[in-house]
VOPAGU-2260 file (C-alpha; in pm, 1 decimal, decimal comma):
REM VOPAGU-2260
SITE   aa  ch    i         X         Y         Z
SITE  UNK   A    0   -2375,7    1167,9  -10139,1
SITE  UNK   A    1   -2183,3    1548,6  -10182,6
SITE  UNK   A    2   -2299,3    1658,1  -10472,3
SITE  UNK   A    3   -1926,7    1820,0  -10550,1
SITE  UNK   A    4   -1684,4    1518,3  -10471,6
SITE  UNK   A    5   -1423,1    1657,4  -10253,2
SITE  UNK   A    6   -1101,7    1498,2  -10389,3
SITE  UNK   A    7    -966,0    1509,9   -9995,5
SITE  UNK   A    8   -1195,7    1341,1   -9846,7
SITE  UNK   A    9   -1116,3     916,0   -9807,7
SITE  UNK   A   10   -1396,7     772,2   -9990,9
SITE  UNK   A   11   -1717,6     735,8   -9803,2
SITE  UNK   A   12   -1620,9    1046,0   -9596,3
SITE  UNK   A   13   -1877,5    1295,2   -9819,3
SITE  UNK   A   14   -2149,8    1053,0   -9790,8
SITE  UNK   A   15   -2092,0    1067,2   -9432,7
SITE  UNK   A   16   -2089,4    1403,3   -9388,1
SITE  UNK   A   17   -2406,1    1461,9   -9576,9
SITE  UNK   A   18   -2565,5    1207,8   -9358,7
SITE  UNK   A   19   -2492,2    1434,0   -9077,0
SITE  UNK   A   20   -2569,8    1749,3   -9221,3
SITE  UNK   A   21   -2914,0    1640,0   -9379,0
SITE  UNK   A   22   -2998,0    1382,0   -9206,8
SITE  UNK   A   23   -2921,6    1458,7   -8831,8
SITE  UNK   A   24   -2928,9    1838,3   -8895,1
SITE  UNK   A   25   -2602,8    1905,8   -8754,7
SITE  UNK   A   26   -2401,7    2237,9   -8781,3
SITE  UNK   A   27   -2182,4    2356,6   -8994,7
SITE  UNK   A   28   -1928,1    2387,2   -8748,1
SITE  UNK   A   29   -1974,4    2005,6   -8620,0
SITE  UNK   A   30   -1961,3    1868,7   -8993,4
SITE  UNK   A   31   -1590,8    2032,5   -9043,5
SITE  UNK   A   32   -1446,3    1942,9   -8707,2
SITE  UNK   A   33   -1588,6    1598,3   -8818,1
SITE  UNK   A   34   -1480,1    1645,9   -9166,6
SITE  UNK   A   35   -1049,9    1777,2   -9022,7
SITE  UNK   A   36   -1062,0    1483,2   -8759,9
SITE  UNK   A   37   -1165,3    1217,7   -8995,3
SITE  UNK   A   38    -910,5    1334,2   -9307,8
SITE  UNK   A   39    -650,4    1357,0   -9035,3
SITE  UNK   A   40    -695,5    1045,9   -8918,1
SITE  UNK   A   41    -662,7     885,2   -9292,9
SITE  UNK   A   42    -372,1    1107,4   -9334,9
SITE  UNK   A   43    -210,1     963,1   -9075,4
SITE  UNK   A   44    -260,0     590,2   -9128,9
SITE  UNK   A   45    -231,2     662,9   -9499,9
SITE  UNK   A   46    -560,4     523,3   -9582,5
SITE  UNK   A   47    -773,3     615,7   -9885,7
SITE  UNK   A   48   -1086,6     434,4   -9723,6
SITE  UNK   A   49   -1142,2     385,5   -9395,7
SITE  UNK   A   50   -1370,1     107,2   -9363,5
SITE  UNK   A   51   -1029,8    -101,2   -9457,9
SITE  UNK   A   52    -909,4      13,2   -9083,9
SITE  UNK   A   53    -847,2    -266,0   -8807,4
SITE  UNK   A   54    -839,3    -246,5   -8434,0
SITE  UNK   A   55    -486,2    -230,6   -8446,5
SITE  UNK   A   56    -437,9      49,6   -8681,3
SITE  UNK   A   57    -698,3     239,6   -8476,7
SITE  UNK   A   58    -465,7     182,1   -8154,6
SITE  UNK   A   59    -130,3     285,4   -8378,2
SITE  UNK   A   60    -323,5     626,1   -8476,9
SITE  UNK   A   61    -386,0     673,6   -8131,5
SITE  UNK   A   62      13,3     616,9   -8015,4
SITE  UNK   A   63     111,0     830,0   -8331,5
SITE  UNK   A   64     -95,0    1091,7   -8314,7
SITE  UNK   A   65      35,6    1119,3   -7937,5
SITE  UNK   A   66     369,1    1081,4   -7983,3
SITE  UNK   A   67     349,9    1382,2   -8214,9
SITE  UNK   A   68     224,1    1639,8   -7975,2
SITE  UNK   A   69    -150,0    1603,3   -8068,2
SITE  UNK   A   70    -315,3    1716,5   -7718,3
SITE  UNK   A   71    -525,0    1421,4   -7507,9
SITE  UNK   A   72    -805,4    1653,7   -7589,8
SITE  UNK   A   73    -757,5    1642,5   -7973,6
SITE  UNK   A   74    -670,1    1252,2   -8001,9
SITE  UNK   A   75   -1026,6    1176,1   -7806,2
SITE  UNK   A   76   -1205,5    1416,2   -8081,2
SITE  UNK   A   77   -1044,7    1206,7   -8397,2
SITE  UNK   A   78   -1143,5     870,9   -8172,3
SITE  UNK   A   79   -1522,1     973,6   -8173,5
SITE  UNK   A   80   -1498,5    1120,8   -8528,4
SITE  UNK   A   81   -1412,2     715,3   -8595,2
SITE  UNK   A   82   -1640,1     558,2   -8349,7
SITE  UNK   A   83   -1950,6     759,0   -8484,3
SITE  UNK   A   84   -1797,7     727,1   -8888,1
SITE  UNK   A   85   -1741,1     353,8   -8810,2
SITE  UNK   A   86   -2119,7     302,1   -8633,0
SITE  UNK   A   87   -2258,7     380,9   -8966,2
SITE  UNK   A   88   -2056,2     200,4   -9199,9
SITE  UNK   A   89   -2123,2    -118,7   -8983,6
SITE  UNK   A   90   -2519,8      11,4   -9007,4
SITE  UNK   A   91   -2453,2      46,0   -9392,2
SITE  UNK   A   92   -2318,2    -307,6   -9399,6
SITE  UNK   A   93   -1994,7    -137,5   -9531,5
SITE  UNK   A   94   -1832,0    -289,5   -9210,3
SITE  UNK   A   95   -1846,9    -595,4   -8990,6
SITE  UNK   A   96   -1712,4    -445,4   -8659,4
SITE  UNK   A   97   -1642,6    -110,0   -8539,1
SITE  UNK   A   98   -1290,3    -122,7   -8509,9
SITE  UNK   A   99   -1246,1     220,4   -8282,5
SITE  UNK   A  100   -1461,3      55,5   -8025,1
SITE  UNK   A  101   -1255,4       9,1   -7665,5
SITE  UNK   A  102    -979,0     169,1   -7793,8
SITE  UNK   A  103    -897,7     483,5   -7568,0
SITE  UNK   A  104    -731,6     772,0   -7611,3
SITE  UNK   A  105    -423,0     910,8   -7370,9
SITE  UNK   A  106    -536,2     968,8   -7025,4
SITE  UNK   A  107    -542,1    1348,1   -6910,5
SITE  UNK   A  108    -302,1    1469,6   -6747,5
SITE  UNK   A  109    -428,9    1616,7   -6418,4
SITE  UNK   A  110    -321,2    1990,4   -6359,6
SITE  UNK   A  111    -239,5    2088,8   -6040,0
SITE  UNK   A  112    -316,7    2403,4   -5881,8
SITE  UNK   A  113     -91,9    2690,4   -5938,0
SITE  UNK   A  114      51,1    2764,6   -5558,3
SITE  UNK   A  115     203,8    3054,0   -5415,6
SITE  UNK   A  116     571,1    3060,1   -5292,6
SITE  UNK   A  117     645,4    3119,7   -4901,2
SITE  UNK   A  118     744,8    3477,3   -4960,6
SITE  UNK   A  119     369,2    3503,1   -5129,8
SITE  UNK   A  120     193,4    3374,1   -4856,8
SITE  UNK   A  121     376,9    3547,5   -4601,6
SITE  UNK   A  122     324,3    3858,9   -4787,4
SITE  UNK   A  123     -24,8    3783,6   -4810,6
SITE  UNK   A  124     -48,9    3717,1   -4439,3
SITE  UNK   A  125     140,5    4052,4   -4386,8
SITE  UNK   A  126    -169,4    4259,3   -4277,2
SITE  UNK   A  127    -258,2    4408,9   -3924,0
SITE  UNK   A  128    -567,0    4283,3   -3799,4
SITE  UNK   A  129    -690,7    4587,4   -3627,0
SITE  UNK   A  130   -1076,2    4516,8   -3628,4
SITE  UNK   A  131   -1320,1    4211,6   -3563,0
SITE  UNK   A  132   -1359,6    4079,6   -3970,9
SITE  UNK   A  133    -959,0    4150,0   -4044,5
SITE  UNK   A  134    -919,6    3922,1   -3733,5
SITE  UNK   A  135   -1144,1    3643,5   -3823,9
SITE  UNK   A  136   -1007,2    3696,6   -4174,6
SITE  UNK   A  137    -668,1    3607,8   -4031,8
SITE  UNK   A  138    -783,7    3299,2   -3853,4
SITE  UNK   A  139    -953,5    3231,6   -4178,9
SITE  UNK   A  140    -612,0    3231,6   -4375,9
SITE  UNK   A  141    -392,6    3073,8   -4112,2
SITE  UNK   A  142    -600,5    2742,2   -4111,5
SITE  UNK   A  143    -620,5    2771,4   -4510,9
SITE  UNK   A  144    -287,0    2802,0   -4563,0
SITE  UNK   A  145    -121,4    2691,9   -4208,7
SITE  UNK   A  146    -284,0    2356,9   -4170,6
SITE  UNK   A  147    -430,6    2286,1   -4549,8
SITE  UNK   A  148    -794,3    2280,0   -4454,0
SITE  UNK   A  149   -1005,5    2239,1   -4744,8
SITE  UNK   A  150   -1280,8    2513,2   -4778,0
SITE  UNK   A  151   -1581,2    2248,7   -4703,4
SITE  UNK   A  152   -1378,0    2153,5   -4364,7
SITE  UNK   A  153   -1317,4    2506,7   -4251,1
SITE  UNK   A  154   -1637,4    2664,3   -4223,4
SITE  UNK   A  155   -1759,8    2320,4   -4125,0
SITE  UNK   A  156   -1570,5    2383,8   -3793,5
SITE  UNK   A  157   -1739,6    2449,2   -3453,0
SITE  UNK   A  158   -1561,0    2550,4   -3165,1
SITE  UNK   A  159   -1519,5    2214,6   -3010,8
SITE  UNK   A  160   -1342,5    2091,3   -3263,1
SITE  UNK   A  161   -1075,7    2321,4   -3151,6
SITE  UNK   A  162    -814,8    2238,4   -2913,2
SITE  UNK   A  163    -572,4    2623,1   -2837,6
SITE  UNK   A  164    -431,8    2459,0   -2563,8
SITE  UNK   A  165    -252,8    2121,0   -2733,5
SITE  UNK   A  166    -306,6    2274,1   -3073,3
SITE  UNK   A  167    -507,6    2075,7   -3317,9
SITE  UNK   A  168    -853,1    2136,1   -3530,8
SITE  UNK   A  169   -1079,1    1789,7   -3566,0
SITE  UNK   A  170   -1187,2    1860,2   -3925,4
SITE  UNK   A  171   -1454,2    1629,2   -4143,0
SITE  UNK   A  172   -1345,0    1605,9   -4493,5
SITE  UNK   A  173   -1501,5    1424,7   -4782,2
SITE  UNK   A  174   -1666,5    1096,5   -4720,8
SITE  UNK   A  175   -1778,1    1200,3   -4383,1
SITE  UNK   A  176   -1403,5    1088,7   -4225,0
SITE  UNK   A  177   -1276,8    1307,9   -3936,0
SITE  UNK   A  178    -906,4    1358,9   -3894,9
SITE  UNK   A  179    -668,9    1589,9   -3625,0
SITE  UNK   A  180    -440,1    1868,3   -3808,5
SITE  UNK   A  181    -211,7    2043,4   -3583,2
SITE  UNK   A  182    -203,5    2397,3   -3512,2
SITE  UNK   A  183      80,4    2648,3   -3613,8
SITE  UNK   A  184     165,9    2872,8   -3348,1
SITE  UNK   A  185      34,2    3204,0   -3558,6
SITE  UNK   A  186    -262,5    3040,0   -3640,9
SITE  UNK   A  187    -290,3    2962,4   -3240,6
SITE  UNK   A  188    -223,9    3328,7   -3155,1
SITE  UNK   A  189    -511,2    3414,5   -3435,9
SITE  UNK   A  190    -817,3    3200,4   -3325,0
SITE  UNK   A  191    -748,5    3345,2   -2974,1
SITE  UNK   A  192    -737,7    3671,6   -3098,8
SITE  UNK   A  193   -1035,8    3605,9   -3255,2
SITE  UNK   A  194   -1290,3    3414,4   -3046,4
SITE  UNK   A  195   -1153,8    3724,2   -2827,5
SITE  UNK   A  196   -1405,1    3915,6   -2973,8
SITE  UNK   A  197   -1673,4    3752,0   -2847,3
SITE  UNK   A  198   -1625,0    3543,4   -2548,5
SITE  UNK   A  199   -2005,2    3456,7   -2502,3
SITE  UNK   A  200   -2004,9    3238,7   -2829,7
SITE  UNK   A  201   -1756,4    3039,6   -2649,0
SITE  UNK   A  202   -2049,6    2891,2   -2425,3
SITE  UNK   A  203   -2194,3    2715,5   -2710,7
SITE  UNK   A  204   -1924,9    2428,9   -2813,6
SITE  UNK   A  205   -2158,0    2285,9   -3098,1
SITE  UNK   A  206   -2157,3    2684,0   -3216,7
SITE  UNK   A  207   -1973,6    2709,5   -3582,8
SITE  UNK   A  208   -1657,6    2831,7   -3517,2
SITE  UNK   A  209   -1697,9    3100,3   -3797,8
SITE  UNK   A  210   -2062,6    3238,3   -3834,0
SITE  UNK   A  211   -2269,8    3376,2   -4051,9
SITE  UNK   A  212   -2603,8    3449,0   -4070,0
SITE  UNK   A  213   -2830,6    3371,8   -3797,8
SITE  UNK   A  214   -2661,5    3037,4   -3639,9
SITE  UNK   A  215   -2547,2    2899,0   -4023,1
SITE  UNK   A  216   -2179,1    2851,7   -4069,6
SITE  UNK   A  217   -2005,0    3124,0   -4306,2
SITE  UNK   A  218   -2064,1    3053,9   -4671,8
SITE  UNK   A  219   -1839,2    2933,8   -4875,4
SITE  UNK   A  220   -1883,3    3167,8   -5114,5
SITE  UNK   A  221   -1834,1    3475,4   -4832,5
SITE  UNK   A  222   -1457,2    3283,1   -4764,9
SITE  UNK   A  223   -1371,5    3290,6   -5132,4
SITE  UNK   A  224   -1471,6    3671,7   -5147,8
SITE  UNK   A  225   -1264,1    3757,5   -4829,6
SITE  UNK   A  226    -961,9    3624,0   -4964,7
SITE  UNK   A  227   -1013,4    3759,6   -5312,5
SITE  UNK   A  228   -1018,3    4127,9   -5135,2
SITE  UNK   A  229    -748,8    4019,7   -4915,1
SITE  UNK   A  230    -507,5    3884,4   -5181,2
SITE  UNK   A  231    -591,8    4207,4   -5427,2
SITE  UNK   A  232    -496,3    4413,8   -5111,0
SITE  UNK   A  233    -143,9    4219,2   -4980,6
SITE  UNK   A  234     -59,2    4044,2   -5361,7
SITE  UNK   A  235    -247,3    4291,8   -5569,7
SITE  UNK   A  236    -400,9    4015,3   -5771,0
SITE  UNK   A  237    -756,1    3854,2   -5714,8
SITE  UNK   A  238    -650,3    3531,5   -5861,6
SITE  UNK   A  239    -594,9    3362,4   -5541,6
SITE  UNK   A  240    -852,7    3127,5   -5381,4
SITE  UNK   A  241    -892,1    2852,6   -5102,6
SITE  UNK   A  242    -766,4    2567,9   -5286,6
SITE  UNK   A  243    -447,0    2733,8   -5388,9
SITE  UNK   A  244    -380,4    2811,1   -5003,9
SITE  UNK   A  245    -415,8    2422,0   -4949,8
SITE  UNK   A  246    -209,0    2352,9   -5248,3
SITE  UNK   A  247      49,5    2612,8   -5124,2
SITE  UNK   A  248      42,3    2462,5   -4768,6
SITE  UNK   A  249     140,7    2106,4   -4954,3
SITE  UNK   A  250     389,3    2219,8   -5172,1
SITE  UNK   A  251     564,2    2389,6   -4903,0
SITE  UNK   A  252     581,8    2080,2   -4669,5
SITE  UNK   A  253     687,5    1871,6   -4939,5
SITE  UNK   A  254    1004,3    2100,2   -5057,9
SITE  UNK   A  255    1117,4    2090,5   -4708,6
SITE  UNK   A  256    1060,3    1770,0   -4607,7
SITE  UNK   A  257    1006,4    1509,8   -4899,4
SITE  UNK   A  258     755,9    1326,2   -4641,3
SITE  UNK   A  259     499,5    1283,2   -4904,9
SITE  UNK   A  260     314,0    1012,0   -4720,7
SITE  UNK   A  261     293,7    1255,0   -4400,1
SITE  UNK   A  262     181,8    1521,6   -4629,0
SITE  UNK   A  263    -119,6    1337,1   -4782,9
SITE  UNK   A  264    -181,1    1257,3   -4449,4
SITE  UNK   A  265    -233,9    1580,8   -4309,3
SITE  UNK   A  266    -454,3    1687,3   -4648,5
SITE  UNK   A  267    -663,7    1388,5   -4542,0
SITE  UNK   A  268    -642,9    1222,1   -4868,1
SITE  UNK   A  269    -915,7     936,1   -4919,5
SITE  UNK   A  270    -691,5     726,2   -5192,4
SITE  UNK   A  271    -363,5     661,1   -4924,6
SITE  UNK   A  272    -500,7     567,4   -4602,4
SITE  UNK   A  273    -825,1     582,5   -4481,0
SITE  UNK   A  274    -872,6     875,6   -4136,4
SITE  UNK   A  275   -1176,1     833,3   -3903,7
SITE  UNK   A  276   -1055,5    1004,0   -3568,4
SITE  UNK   A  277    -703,8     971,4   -3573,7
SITE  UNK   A  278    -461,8     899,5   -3858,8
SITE  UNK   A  279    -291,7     618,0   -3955,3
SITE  UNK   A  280      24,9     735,1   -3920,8
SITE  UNK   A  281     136,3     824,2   -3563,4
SITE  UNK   A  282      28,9    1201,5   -3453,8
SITE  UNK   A  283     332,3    1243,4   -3297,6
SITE  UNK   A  284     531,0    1190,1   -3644,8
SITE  UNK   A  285     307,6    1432,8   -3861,3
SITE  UNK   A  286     321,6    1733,5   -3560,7
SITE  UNK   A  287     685,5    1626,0   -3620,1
SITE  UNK   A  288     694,9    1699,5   -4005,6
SITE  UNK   A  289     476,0    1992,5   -4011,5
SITE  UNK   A  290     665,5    2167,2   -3705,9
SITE  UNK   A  291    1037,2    2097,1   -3869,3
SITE  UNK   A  292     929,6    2185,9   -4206,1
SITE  UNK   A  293     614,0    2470,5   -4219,4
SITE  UNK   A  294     652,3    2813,7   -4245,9
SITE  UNK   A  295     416,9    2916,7   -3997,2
SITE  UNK   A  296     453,2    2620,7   -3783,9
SITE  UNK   A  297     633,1    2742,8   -3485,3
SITE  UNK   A  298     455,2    2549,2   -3257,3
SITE  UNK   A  299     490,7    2553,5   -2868,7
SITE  UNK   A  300     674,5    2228,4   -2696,4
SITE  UNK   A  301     340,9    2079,1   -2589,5
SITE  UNK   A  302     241,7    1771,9   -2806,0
SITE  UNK   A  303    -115,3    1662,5   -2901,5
SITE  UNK   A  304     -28,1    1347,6   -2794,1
SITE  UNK   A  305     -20,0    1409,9   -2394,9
SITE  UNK   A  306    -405,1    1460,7   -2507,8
SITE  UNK   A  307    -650,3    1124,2   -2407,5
SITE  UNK   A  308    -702,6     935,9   -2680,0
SITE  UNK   A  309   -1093,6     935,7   -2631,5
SITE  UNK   A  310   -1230,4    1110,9   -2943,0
């Protein structure tokens, strides 16, 4: 027991507290965030000992605690302040249950990544590429942002997985599942400009379309730089990266053309339907959405569809 009863604390609380500080050596900082979780929760449920607590109180302090603002973050601290209070009382014999167990707190909301707007990324597009690297930098940020690869699938790109002529990029996102993205017309005009530069790699189709060192793909981590310098350069802020550009690309598609289910199509997304070598959803229909509706779609009147359908 506290050897200075803290009139505060619901009774039991000290004894707790002391458990954890002498007994399980735990900081001073742990033992008050254990100590401000547990009196809020008997605040709350006006409760002057806790071991009187049912399930269904435990599931009202939850809901309360939510609907006053208390972040998802917060409310799952004061639910394992309980569980681990409650696990010794039952230990104790001071309890026949632990009434916090399978309760859950509030699921998290997921945060999205910030994007930029269309007169960002054109901005940040807004460069002359007048040597090799600011070239393959610009193919680099046309299939980013123009058809919403993720990093993984763009440097995992060899050159015959590209198609100038009909305009598409076979990509292999997560789960090993290939899909077709179309081809602005910009980002056309860049990968020629590009593999320009060196017409001999083009003689080795299983080649990565963007290399690195020796015959490895570009790493990841030389993409992220790139665009960091790029965006500091064109935005004047580094805080730009990959992910955003694929965020941007799907935010922009959506405001224009409120085809959500093309749109998740076209990210490859694992949890609508399920891509091996062709989508779904008819090719013709998402070159449809993404010419009508992306900035820097553009595309020329041939359709990846006059294409054979052997993969």
């Amino acid at each position: 027991m506290s050897e200075t009863p803290d009139p505060a604390l619901p009774a039991g609380v000290a004894g707790f507290l002391d458990l954890l500080r002498a007994g399980r050596g735990y900081s001073a900082h742990t033992i008050a965030a254990y100590r401000r979780d547990l009196v809020r929760a008997a605040d709350v449920l006006g409760r002057d000992d806790l071991t009187k607590v049912s399930p269904y109180e435990v599931r009202a302090l939850v809901a309360r605690l939510h609907s006053q603002g208390l972040g998802t973050r917060s409310i799952r601290r004061v639910l394992s302040a309980l569980r681990t209070y409650f696990a010794e009382a039952v230990k104790q014999g001071q309890m026949a249950s632990n009434p916090a167990l399978g309760v859950r707190a509030p699921k998290t909301q997921r945060k999205l990544p910030k994007a930029l707007d269309a007169d960002q990324a054109a901005q940040l597009m807004a460069f002359f590429p007048d040597s090799a690297l600011l070239r393959r930098d610009r193919a680099l940020l046309e299939l980013l942002y123009g058809s919403g690869l993720r990093l993984s699938e763009l440097v995992g790109i060899r050159l015959q997985d590209i198609d100038l002529q009909d305009g598409f990029v076979r990509v292999t996102g997560k789960g090993n599942k290939t899909r077709i993205v179309p081809l602005g017309q910009p980002c056309i005009e860049s990968l020629r400009a590009y593999l320009a530069d060196a017409p001999e790699r083009q003689a080795e189709p299983a080649a990565p379309l963007f290399p690195g060192r020796g015959s490895k793909p570009l790493s990841q981590r030389n993409v992220q730089l790139r665009l960091k310098k790029l965006a500091t350069l064109q935005l004047g802020t580094d805080a730009v990266h990959p992910h955003m550009l694929r965020h941007s690309f799907a935010s922009h598609l959506l405001e224009s053309s409120g085809d959500l289910r093309a749109i998740q199509e076209l990210l490859g997304h694992a949890s609508l339907a399920t891509t091996q070598i062709y989508t779904h959803l008819d090719f013709q229909q998402l070159a449809k959405v993404y010419d009508s509706a992306h900035p820097r779609a553009h595309r020329s009147a041939a359709s990846p569809d006059d294409r054979s359908s052997d993969p």
